[in-house]
Structure formats: C-alpha cells, structure tokens
PANUMAR-913598 format. One line per field, with one value per residue (C-alpha): chain; x, y, z. Coordinates in steps of 0.02 Angstrom, whole numbers, plus 50000, padded with zeros to 5 digits. Layout:
cadena <- c(A; ...)
xx <- c(X; ...)
yy <- c(Y; ...)
zz <- c(Z; ...)
end
This chain:
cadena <- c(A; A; A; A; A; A; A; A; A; A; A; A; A; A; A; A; A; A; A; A; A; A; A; A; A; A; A; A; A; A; A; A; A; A; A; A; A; A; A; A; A; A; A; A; A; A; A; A; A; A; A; A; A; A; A; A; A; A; A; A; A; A; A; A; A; A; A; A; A; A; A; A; A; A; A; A; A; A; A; A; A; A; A; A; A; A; A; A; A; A; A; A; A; A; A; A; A; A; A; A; A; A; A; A; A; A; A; A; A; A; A; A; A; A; A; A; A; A; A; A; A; A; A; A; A; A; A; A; A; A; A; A; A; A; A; A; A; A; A; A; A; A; A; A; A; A; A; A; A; A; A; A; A; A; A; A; A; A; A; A; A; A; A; A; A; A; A; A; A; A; A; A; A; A; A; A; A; A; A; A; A; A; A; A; A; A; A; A; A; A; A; A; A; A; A; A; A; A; A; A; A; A; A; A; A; A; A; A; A; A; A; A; A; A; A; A; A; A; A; A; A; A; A; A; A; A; A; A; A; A; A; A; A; A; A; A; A; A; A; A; A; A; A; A; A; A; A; A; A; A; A; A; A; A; A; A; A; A; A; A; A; A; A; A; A; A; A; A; A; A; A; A; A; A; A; A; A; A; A; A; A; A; A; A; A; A; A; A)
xx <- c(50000; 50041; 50123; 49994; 50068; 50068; 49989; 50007; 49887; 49918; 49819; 49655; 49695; 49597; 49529; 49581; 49457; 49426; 49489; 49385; 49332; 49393; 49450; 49484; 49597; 49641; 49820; 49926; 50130; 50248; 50260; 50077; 49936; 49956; 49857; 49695; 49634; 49744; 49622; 49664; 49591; 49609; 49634; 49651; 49661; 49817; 49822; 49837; 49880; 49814; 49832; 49784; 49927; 49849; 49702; 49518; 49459; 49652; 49658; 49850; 49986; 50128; 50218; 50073; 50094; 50155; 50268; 50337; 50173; 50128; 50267; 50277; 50092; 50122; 50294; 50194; 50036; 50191; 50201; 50399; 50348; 50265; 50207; 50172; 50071; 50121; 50087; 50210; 50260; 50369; 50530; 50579; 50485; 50453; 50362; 50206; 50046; 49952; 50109; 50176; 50356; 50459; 50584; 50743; 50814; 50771; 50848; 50787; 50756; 50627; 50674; 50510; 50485; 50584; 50641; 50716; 50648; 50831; 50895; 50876; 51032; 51014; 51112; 51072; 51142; 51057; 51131; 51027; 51133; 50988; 50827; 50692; 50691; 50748; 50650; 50500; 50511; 50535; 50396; 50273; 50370; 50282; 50144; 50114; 50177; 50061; 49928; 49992; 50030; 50126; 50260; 50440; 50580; 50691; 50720; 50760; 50626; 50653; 50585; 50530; 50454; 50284; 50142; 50188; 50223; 50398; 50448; 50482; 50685; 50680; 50578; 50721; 50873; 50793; 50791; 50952; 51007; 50953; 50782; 50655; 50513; 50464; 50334; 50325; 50320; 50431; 50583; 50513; 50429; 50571; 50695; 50588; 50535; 50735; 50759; 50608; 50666; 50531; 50555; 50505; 50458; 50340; 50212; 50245; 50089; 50133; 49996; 50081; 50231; 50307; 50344; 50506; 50409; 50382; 50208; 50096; 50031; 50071; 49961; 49859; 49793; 49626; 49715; 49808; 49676; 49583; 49712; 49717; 49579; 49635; 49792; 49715; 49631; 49786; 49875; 49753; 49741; 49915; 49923; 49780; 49891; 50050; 50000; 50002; 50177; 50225; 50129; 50282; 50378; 50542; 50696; 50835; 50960; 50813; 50949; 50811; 50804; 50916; 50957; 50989; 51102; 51251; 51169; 51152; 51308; 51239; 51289; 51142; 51207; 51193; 51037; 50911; 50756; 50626; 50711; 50713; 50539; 50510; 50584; 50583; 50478; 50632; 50786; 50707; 50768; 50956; 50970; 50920)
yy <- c(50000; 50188; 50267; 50415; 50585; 50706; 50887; 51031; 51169; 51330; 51490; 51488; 51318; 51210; 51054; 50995; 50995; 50867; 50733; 50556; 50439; 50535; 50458; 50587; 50505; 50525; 50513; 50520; 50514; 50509; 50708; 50735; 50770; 50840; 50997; 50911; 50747; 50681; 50682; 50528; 50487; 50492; 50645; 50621; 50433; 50441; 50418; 50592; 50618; 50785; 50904; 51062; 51170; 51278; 51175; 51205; 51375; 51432; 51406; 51397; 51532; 51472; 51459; 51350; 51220; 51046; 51015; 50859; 50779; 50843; 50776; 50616; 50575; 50582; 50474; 50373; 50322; 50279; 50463; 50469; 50657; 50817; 50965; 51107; 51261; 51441; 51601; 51720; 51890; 51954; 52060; 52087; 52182; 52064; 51920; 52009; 51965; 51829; 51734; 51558; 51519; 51359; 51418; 51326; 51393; 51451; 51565; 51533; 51668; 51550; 51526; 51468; 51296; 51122; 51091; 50914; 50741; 50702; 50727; 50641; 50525; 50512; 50644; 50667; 50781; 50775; 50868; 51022; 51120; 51116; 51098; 51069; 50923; 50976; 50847; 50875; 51069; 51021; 50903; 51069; 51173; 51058; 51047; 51255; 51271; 51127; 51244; 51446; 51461; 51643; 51500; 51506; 51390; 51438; 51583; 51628; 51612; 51696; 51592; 51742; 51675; 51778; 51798; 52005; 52062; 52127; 52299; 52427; 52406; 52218; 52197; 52300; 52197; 52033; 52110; 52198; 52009; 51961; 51861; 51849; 51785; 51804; 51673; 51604; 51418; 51328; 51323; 51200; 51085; 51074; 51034; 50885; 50811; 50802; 50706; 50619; 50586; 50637; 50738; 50905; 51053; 51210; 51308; 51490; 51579; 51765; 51899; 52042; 52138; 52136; 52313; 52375; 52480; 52662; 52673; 52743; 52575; 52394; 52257; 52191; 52020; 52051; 52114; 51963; 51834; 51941; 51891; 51720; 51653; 51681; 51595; 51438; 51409; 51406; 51284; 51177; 51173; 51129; 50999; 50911; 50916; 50850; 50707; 50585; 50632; 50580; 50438; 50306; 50409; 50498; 50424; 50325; 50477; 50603; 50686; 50651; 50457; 50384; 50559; 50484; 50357; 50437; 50566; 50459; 50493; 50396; 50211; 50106; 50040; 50237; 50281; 50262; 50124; 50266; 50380; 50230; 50178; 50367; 50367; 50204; 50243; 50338; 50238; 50055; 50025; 50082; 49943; 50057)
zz <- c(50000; 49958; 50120; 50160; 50092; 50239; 50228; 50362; 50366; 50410; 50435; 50320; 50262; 50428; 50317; 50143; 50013; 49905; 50031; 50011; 50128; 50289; 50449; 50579; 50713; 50881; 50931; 51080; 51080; 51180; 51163; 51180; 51091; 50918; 50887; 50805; 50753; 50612; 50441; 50330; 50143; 49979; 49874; 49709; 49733; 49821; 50021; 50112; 50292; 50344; 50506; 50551; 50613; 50746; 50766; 50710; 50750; 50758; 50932; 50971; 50951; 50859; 51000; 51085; 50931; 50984; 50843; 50904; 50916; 50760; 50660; 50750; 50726; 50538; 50557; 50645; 50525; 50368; 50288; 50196; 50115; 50225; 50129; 50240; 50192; 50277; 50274; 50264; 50254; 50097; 50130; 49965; 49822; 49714; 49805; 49799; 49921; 49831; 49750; 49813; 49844; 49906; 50019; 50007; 50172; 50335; 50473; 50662; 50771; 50889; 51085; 51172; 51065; 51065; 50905; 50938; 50982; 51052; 51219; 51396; 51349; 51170; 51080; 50896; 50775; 50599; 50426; 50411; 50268; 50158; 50255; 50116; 49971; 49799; 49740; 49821; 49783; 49601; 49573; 49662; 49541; 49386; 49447; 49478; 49304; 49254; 49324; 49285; 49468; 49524; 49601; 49624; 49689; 49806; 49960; 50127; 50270; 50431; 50564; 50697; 50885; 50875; 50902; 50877; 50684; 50656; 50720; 50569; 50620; 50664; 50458; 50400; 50482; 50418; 50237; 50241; 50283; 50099; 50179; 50057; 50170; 50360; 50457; 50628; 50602; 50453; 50508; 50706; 50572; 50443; 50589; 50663; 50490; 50460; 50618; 50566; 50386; 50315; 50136; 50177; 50089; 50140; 50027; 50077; 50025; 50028; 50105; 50123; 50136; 50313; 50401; 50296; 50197; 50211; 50229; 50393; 50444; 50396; 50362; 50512; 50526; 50450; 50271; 50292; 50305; 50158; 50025; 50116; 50060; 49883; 49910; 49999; 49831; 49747; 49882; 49879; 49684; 49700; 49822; 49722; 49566; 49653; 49735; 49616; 49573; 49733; 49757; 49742; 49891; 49882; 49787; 49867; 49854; 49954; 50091; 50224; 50227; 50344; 50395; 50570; 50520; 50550; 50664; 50818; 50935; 51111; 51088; 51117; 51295; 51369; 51316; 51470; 51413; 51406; 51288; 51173; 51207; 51162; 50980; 50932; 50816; 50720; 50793; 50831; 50650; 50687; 50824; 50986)
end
C-alpha cells in the first residue's frame, strides 16, 4: 500500500478539500497530543495524511503548537513526504501578496519551542545544510507550472518567535540580511521532519509585505487573512495536482532518509530504556 502523503495546514487552510473517505483520528505520543485529530483519505486517489497546524478555530499561538506531536503523529501512521502550507510575510519587492514560493532555506530566530525529539541521553545531531527536498520542491514546481501558478523555487525564510508582527527596524534587519520571506512556524517543522526523515518542503503563500516599507501603517491580521483566502485556493489546487507525482515516495538519494544514520552519537548501551521507548519509532530500525 501507498504510504499516506502528509499535509500541514496553516492559517486559512483548517481542512483539505477534496479529501475522500475521511478518517479523523485520535492520537497520543509520547510528546503529547498533536494539535487536532489527524484527517486521513484519499485525494486524488492517492492516500493523504492531513493536520491542522493551529488547530480548528486557530486556537494555538505558534508558539502553543506541539510540533513534536505533530510531526511524529504523521511518522507514525507511514508518511515518507510532508508538505506544509504557511503564510508568510514578503521582505523583498518582488514576492508580491498573493504569490507562492518554496523556500529553500530558513533562518531561526525561535526561543520558546523544542525543536528536537533528542535529548535525555540520546544525543542526535542530523545534517541540516539544506533543510527542504529539491526533489519534492521540484515536482510542486511542475505541477504550479502545470497549472499557471505565480510559484517560484527557492528563498530565505526567517523563522521569527511571534505571536507580535515585526517591528519597522527588526523587518528591516531581516531584509538587509538578503531574507526573502518572514513566518513564525517553518523552520520548528522542517527541523523535526529532518530528524524524522521525512522529505520536507513548505508552501509559503505570501499575504503581504512585512513592516520594511515606508508606509503609515502595515498590514494587520485582518488584510492578511483577506488575500488568504485567495491563496488557499491556489494551495490547495496545487496539492491536488501533486499528489500523484509523489505517490511512489521519495527516491533513494532524498537527503532526508536515513538522515539519522550517521546522526546518532549515544551508543545504544547509554541511552536510558525510556528515551528509546520514546523514539523508537525513528531509531528502533538503527538497532536502539
């Protein structure tokens, strides 16, 4: 059987339309509960995994999401491939509210959120050079082309903490950096689908410019969800035209499987029984 294909939503984007014979289901890990019910079906006729970022409603902060049950309940019902969708802020002129991008790279300015399932006597240090899948990136990249999408490959995502826009001078440091893109989420769920090895990639719908501009007031959140909606359309137009592109997984050279092969620094003997009960699910195959 197909391994499901897993899909994040982010603001605006709380179900997935067009998914078939739905299961919504309950899971607890050993990090907690994830931030909804886990959707599974068929979209397009290829199994879909889907889960909704900040919960229903939008009920948690970003710093309030538990990424590590997120991305393990996922792991944990066979997806090898998580698209994530994201709103995001543009720094630069030309990624104009209601395009799409694929950032390529991130920068992390988050200090409230674990961003590792290692530690308590397991140490772990994955490769993180380049954070999202080529691949993946370039099979959305046909498909948005496939469908006259505004989408480009490719940029630099500031990962901020939130849940406060960017000050005017904070906007204009991130862009002076060369940043293309600023959002409050990517850059958590990128690092655990690495240790995960899961094949990675986020859907950066742009909604407005961030603060660097020289205008009296910058967008507020209900401008942002305005040009939203549009952009949800377009995500999930592409998601439904990508999926059966992926549905025979990622290829044996994908950088994220067996990214933990030669991450794992703890011999086996050291690690206390609970941490591996913990993650066997990601090391039980690596002889822990």
């Amino acid at each position: 059987m197909t391994s499901p294909i897993g899909i994040i939503g982010g603001s605006g984007l709380y179900a997935m339309a067009g998914v078939k014979d739905q299961i919504q289901i309950e899971i607890d890990t050993p990090f907690g509960k994830p931030s909804d019910s886990l959707v599974t079906g068929s979209l397009e006729g290829v199994p879909v995994a889907f889960l909704c970022r900040h919960g229903v409603g939008h009920r948690q902060t970003p710093s309030e999401v538990n990424y590590r049950a997120n991305i393990w309940a996922l792991k944990s019902v066979g997806c090898e491939i998580l698209m994530a969708v994201s709103a995001v802020g543009s720094l630069q002129e030309r990624h104009a509210p209601g395009c799409l991008r694929l950032p390529d790279q991130f920068i992390d300015r988050t200090h409230l959120r674990p961003s590792t399932f290692f530690g308590d006597g397991l140490v772990a240090h994955v490769g993180f050079a380049d954070p999202t899948s080529a691949w993946l990136r370039g099979k959305l990249m046909e498909a948005g082309r496939a469908l006259d999408l505004p989408l480009e490959n490719g940029g630099t995502y500031v990962c901020m903490e939130g849940p406060a826009f960017s000050t005017r001078a904070e906007s204009r440091l991130h862009q002076s950096w060369g940043a293309d893109f600023i959002g409050m989420t990517q850059v958590t769920e990128a690092k655990l689908a690495r240790e995960a090895e899961l094949a990675f990639a986020t859907i950066a719908l742009v909604t407005d410019y961030d603060a660097w501009r020289d205008i009296p007031e910058a967008a507020d959140a209900h401008d942002i969800m305005a040009v939203m909606a549009a952009n949800v359309a377009k995500a999930e137009a592409l998601l439904r035209r990508v999926v059966g592109d992926l549905k025979n997984g990622p290829p044996e050279a994908e950088p994220a499987r067996g990214a933990l092969r030669t991450a794992l620094m703890t011999p086996p003997e050291w690690v206390p029984a609970e941490t591996k009960e913990r993650l066997k699910l990601f090391i039980g195959k690596y002889g822990y």
